[in-house]
C-alpha positions in Angstrom: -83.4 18.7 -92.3 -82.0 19.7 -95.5 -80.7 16.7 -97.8 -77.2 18.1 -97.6 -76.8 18.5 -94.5 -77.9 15.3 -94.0 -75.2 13.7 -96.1 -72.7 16.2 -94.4 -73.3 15.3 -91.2 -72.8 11.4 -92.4 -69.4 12.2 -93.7 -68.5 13.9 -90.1 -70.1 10.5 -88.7 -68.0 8.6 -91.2 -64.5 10.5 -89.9 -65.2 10.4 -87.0 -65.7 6.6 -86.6 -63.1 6.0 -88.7 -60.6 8.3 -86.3 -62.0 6.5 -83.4 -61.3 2.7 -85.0 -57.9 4.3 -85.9 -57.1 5.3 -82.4 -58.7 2.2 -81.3 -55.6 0.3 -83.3 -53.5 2.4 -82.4 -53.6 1.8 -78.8 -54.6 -2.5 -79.6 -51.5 -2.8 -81.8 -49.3 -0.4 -79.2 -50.1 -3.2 -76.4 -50.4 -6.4 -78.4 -48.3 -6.3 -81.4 -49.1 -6.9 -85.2 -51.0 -10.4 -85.9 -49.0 -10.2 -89.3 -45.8 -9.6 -87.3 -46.7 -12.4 -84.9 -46.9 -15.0 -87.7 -44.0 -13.6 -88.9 -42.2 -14.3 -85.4 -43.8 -17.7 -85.4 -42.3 -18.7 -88.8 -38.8 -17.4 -87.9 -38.7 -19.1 -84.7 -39.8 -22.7 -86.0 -36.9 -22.5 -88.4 -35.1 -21.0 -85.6 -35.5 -23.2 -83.2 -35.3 -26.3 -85.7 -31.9 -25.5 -86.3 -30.4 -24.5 -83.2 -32.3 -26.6 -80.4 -33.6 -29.4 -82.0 -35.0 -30.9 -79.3 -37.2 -27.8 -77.9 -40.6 -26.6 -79.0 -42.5 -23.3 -79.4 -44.8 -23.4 -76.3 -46.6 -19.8 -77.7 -46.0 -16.6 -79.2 -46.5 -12.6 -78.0 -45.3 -9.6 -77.9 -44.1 -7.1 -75.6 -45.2 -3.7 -75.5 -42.4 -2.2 -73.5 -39.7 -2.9 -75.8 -41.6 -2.7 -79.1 -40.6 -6.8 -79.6 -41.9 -9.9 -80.2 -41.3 -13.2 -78.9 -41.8 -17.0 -79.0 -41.3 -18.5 -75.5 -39.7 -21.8 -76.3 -39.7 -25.0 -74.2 -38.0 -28.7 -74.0 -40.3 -31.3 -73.6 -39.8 -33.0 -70.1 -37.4 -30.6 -68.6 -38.6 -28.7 -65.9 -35.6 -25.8 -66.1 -35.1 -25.9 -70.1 -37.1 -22.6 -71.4 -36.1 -19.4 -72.7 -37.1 -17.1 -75.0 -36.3 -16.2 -78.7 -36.5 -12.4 -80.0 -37.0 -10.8 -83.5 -38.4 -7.2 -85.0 -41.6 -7.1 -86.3 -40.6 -8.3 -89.8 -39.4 -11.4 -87.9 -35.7 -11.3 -88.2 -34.3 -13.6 -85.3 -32.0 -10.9 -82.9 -31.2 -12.9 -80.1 -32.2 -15.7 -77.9 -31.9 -16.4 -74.1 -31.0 -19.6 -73.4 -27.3 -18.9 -72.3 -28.6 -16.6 -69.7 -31.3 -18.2 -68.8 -30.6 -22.1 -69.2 -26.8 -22.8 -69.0 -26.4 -19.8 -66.7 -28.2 -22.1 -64.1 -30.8 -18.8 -63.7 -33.9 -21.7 -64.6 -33.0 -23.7 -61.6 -31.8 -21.3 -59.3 -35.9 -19.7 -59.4 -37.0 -23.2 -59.3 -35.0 -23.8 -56.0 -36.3 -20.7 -54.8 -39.8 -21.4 -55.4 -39.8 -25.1 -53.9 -37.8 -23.8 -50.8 -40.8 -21.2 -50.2 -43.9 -23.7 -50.7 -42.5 -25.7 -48.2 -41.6 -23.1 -46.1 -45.4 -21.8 -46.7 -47.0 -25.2 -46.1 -45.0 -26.1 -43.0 -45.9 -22.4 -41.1 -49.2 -21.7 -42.0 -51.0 -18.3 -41.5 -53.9 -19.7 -40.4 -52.1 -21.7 -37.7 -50.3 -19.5 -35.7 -50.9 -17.2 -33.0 -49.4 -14.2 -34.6 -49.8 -12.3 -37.8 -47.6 -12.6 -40.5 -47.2 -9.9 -42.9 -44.2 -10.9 -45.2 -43.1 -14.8 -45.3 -41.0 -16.1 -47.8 -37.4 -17.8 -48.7 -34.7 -18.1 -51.1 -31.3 -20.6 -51.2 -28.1 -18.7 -51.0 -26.3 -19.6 -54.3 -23.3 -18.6 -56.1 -25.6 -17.3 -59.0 -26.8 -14.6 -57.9 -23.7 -13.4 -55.9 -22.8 -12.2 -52.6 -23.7 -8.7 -53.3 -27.2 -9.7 -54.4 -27.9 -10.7 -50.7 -25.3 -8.6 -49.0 -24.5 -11.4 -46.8 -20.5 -11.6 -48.1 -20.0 -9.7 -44.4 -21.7 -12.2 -42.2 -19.3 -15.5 -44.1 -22.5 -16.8 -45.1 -22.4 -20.6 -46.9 -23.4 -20.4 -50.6 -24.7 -23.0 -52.7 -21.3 -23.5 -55.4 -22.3 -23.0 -58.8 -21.5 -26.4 -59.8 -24.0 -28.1 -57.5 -26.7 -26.0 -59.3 -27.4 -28.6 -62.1 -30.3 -28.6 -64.8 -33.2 -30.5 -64.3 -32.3 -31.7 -60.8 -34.5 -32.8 -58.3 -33.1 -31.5 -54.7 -33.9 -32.8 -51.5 -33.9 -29.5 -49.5 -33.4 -31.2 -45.9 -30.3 -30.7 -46.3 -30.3 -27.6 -48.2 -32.3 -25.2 -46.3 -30.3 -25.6 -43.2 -27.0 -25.3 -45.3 -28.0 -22.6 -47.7 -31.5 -21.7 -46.8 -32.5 -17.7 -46.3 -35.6 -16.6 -44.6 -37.4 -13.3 -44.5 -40.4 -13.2 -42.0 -42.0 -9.6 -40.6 -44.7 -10.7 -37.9 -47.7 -8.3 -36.8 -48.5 -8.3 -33.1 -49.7 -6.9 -30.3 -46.8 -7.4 -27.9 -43.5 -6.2 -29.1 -40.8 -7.3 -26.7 -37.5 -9.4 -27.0 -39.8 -12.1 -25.6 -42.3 -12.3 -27.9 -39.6 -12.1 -30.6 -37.9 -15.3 -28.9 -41.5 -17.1 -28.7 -42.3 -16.2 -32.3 -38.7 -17.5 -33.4 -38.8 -20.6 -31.6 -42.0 -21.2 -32.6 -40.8 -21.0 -36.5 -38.0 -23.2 -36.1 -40.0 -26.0 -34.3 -42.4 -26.3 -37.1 -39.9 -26.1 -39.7 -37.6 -28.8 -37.7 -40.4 -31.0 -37.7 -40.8 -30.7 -41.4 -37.1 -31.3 -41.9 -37.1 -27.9 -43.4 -34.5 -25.4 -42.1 -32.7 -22.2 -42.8 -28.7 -21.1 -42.6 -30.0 -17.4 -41.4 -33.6 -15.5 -41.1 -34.3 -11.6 -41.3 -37.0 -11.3 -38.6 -39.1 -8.4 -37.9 -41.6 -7.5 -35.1 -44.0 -4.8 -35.5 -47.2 -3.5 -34.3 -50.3 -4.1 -36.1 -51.3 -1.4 -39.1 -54.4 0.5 -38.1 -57.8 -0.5 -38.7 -57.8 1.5 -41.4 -54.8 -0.4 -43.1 -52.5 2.5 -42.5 -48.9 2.3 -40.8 -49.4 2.1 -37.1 -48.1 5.8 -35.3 -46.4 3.8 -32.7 -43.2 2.5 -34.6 -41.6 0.3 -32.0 -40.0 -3.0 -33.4 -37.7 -6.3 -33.0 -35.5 -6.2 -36.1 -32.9 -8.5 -36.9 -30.7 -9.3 -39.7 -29.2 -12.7 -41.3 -29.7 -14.1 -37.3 -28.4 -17.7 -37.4 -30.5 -20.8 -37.1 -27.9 -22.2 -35.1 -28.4 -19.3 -32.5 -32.1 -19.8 -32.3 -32.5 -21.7 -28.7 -34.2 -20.9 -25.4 -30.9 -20.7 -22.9 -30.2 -17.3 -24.0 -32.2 -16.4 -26.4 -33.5 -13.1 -25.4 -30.0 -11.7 -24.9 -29.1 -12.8 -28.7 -31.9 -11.6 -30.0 -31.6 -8.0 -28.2 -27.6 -7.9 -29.2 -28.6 -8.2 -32.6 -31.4 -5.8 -32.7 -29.0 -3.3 -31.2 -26.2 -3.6 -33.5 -28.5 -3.2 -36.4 -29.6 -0.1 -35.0 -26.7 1.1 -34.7 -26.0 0.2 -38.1 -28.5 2.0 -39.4 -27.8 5.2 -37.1 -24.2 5.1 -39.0 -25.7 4.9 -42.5 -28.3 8.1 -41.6 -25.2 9.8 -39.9 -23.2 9.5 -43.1 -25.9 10.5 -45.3 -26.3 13.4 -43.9 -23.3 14.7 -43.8 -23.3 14.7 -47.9 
């Protein structure tokens, strides 16, 4: 080979590896931001953060890729619902931060409540223990918040936690709580799908969580067939469905004929939103 088309064919290698480092940073930088710009955004929110909450800390700093900005995630020591986020360009101007919306705002301890009430709800039905499947299990405390729209439950005069009882850093005893305030979503797989089973299955629920001094103020329950062995949606599409269905309704004398009234009006419910669908 020719000496100059040796040397030619290094300076197409050369181009080409530097196209493919460029692209390479390209794509790095596109997803994890400017280690310049970071330090920048670390700097800023120190001084930031020194001056305007005094008592906080810079827990770490990153960037987000969706929205082209970085941020230090900021944190008070001992204080379990005190962290929020700080926000500047990528020269490390200081736009915004979030405590307002997501300290004072109470949106810190509402998630907290909402992840406590579903451990417990979690640890005192476990999968493993029952004699059903269950496919979707989990809970939230009905608070002002979020809002009766968020839950859609302003129709069925369900209780809601007042705002002012949702206070920072507190420690809540949910015994009293969940049966006041508590929501529960649970879809159950099995093999018998009846108004009976449903009644077993709810009964059985409520037991354990009773005995755990755990309840709820309403549940949405489902009852379906299992999927196919395959993991696909079974063909058969018969179900139990119920929505926001009382604890307080949830006892044997009865049961079944609750449980089937309420399966029916939703039904019907639904038939009325499909009806009016269609005729737009």
């Amino acid at each position: 080979m020719k000496q100059s088309t040796k040397r030619v064919l290094k300076v197409v290698a050369g181009i080409l590896l530097v196209a493919v480092i460029s692209v390479a940073m390209y794509f790095y930088l596109g997803f994890f931001g400017n280690p310049v710009s970071k330090l920048l955004m670390k700097n800023s929110a120190e001084k930031y953060v020194a001056e305007n909450y005094p008592d906080c800390h810079i827990e770490n700093v990153g960037y987000n890729f969706k929205d082209g900005r970085y941020f230090a995630n900021i944190q008070k020591e001992g204080s379990v619902d005190t962290n929020f986020f700080v926000y500047a360009d990528w020269l490390g101007n200081i736009s915004y931060d979030s405590y307002e919306s997501y300290v004072t705002s109470g949106h810190n301890t509402a998630n907290r409540m909402m992840l406590e009430y579903r451990d417990m709800l979690e640890n005192a039905v476990p999968k493993q223990d029952v004699d059903y499947t269950i496919d979707i299990f989990y809970g939230d405390i009905l608070n002002d918040y979020y809002g009766k729209e968020f839950h859609k439950l302003n129709a069925y005069d369900a209780a809601y936690m007042p705002q002012e009882e949702i206070i920072l850093d507190k420690q809540y005893d949910y015994t009293d709580i969940g049966y006041k305030y508590g929501y529960v979503c649970l879809y159950v797989w099995d093999e018998n799908v009846s108004v009976s089973r449903a009644a077993e299955i709810l009964l059985d629920v409520k037991q354990r969580l009773d005995s755990q001094n755990i309840g709820f103020y309403c549940i949405d329950f489902v009852l379906k067939l299992p999927k196919n062995e395959d993991g696909t949606p079974n063909d058969d599409d018969r179900q139990i469905n119920m929505d926001y269905f009382l604890w307080d309704d949830i006892y044997a004398d009865g049961l079944e004929e609750r449980i089937q009234t309420a399966h029916d009006e939703l039904t019907a419910y639904y038939a009325k939103l499909d009806a009016e669908k269609k005729e737009y």
